[in-house]
ZAMARGU-4260 file (C-alpha; in steps of 0.2 Angstrom, whole numbers, plus 5000, padded with zeros to 4 digits):
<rodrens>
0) 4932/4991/5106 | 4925/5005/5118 | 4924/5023/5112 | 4940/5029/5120 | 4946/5017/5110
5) 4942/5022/5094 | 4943/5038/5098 | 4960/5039/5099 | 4964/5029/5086 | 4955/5039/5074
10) 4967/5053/5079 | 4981/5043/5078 | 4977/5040/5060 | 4971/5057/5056 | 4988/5066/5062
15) 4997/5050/5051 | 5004/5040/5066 | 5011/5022/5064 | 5007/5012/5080 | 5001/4994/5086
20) 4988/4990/5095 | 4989/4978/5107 | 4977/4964/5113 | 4977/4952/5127 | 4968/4937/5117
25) 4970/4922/5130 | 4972/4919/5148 | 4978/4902/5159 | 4977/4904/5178 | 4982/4920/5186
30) 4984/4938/5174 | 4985/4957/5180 | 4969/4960/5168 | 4957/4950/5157 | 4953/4945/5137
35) 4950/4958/5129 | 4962/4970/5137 | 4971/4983/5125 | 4985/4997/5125 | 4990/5007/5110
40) 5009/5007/5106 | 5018/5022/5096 | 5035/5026/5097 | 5035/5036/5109 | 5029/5021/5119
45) 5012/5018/5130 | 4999/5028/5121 | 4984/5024/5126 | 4976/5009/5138 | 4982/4995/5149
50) 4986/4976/5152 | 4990/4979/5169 | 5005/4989/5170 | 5022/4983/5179 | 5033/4971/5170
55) 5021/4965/5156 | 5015/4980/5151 | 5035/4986/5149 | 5039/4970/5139 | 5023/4970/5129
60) 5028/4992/5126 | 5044/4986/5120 | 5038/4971/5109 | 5025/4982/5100 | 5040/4998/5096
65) 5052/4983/5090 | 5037/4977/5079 | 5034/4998/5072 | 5053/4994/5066 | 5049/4978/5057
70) 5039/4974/5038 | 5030/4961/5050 | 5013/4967/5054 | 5005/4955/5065 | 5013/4945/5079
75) 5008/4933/5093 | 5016/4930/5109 | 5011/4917/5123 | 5021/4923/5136 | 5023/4913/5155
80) 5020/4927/5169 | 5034/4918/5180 | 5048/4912/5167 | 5045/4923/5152 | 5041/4939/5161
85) 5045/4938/5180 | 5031/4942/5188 | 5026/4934/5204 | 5008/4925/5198 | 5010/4909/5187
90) 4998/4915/5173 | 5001/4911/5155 | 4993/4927/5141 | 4991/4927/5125 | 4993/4944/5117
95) 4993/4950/5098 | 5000/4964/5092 | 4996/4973/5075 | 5005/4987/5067 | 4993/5001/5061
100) 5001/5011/5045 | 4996/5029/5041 | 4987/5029/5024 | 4999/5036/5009 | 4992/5053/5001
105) 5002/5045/4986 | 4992/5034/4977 | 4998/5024/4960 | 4986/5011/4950 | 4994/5001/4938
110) 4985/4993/4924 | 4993/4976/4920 | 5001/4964/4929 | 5012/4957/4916 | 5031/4954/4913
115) 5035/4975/4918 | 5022/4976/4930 | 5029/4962/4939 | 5045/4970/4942 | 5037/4988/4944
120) 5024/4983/4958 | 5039/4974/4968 | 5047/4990/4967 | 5033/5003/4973 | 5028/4994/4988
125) 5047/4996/4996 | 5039/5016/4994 | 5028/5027/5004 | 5013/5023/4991 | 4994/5015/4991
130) 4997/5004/4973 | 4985/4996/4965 | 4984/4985/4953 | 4971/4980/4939 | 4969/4966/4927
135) 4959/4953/4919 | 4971/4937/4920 | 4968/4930/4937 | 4984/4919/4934 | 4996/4934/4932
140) 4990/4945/4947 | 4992/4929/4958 | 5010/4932/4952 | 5010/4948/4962 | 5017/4949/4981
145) 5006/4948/4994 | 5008/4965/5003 | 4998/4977/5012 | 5003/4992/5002 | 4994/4982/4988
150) 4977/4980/4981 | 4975/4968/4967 | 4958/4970/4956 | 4953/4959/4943 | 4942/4966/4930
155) 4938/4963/4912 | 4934/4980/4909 | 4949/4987/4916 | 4945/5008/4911 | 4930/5005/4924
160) 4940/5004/4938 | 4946/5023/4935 | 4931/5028/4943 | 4935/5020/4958 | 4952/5028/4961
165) 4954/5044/4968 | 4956/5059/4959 | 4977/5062/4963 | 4981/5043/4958 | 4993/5041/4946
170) 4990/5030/4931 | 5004/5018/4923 | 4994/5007/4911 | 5011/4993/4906 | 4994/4981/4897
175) 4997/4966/4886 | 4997/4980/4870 | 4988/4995/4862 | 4971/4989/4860 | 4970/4986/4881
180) 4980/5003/4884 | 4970/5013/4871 | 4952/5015/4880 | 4961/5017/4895 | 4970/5032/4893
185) 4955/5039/4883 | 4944/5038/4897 | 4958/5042/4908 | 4961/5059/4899 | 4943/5064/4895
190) 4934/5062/4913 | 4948/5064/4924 | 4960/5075/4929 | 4974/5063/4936 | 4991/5072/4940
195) 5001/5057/4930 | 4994/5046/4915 | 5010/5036/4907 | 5009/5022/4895 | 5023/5010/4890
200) 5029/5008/4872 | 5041/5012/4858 | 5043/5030/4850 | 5032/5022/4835 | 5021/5016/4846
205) 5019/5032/4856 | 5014/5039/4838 | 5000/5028/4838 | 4993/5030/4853 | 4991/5049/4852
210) 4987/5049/4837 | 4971/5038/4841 | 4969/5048/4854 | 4966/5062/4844 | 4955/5053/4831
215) 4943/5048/4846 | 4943/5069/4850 | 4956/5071/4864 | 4964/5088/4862 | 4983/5093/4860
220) 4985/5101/4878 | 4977/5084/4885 | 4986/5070/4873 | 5004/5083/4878 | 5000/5079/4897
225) 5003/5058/4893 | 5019/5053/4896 | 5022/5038/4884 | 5036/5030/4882 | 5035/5029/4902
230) 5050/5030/4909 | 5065/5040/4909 | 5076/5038/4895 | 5088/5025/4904 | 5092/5008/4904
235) 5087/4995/4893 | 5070/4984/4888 | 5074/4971/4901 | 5056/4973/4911 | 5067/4976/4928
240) 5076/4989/4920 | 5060/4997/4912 | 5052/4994/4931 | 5068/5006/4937 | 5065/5020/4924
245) 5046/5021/4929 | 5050/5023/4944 | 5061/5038/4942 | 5049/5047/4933 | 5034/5044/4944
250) 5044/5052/4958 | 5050/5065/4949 | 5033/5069/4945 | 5031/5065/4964 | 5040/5079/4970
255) 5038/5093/4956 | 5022/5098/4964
</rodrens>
């Protein structure tokens, strides 16, 4: 890519544009440009660039705003110059389109990728959100969609990961129990300020967790900041139901601030 290039797309990113970029990747006989050709796409329509103008950079413009509409990110064409475009030269392009998504200021990491998890993560990535999730058991996050508003990490030692994540993320830790949640939350609460630190469980279990968490020295006005039970007080213990009320909560918390 040529500077120009770049350079514009770093300010499409920096003033949280979504656009696609647009690459001519192959060539057979006769074409208005060459390999390597680009234009930038956003819905407003030619941004940036060429692929020869005329009728294939009008149908490739209106390919690329359909695409900005789309979940897809990616697509290939091979169109025929004559027949698919009708343009006068014989050529047959190649072009590849790929969606470019602003980056989310809202940022979640979920620790666990179990039964609640599951239904949870399916949930956050139909938001506006960067979610990531983090677990030891390889089997269970390859249960998790693949998507690109998720990051899946697996680690034995999940708390490390919380110096990893940036300082706004919120926290859900849904683990396979206490002992996986405990050190977790501890670290979570004592070297970081996170806007959101929630854990799931029972009332009982709630009592348990702050207490331990006063035992290992966290104070009262930091144990008062974790939301555990997660969730708003709705629905029942199915895990898509949990998944729901989490949800609700995290973007209540979302948009108090």
């Amino acid at each position: 890519m040529n500077e120009d290039l770049l350079a514009q797309i770093s300010k499409l990113k920096e003033n949280a544009s979504s656009f696609v970029i647009v690459t001519m990747v192959s060539v057979r006989g006769s074409a208005p440009q060459e390999i390597g050709a680009r234009i930038i796409v956003n819905e407003s329509g030619l941004n940036f660039g060429t692929i020869g103008g005329g009728k294939i950079e009008a149908k490739a413009i209106r390919v690329a705003q359909e695409l900005l509409l789309k979940e897809d990110i990616h697509q290939f064409v091979e169109w025929n110059l004559q027949t698919d475009v009708g343009m006068t030269c014989g050529g047959v392009v190649g072009l590849f389109f790929e969606k470019i998504l602003p980056i989310s200021n809202w940022k979640i990491a979920v620790f666990g990728a179990g039964h609640v998890s599951q239904e949870l993560i399916r949930l956050l990535i139909k938001l506006d959100c960067e979610v990531t999730c983090i677990d030891p058991r390889a089997e269970w996050l390859a249960k998790l969609p693949e998507h690109f508003r998720l990051k899946k990490i697996q680690l034995d030692d999940m708390k490390s990961a919380l110096s990893t994540l940036s300082p706004k993320t919120f926290i859900v830790s849904v683990t396979m129990g206490h002992a996986f949640d405990l050190p977790i939350l501890l670290l979570a609460l004592s070297d970081f300020n996170f806007p959101y630190v929630g854990a799931i469980g029972s009332e009982s279990k709630a009592r348990v967790i702050k207490n331990d968490l006063k035992k290992n020295g966290i104070n009262e006005n930091l144990i008062s900041k974790l939301h555990c039970p997660i969730g708003e007080p709705v629905g029942n213990n199915h895990p898509v139901e949990i998944a729901i009320s989490i949800v609700a909560q995290l973007l209540k918390v979302r948009d108090s601030f």
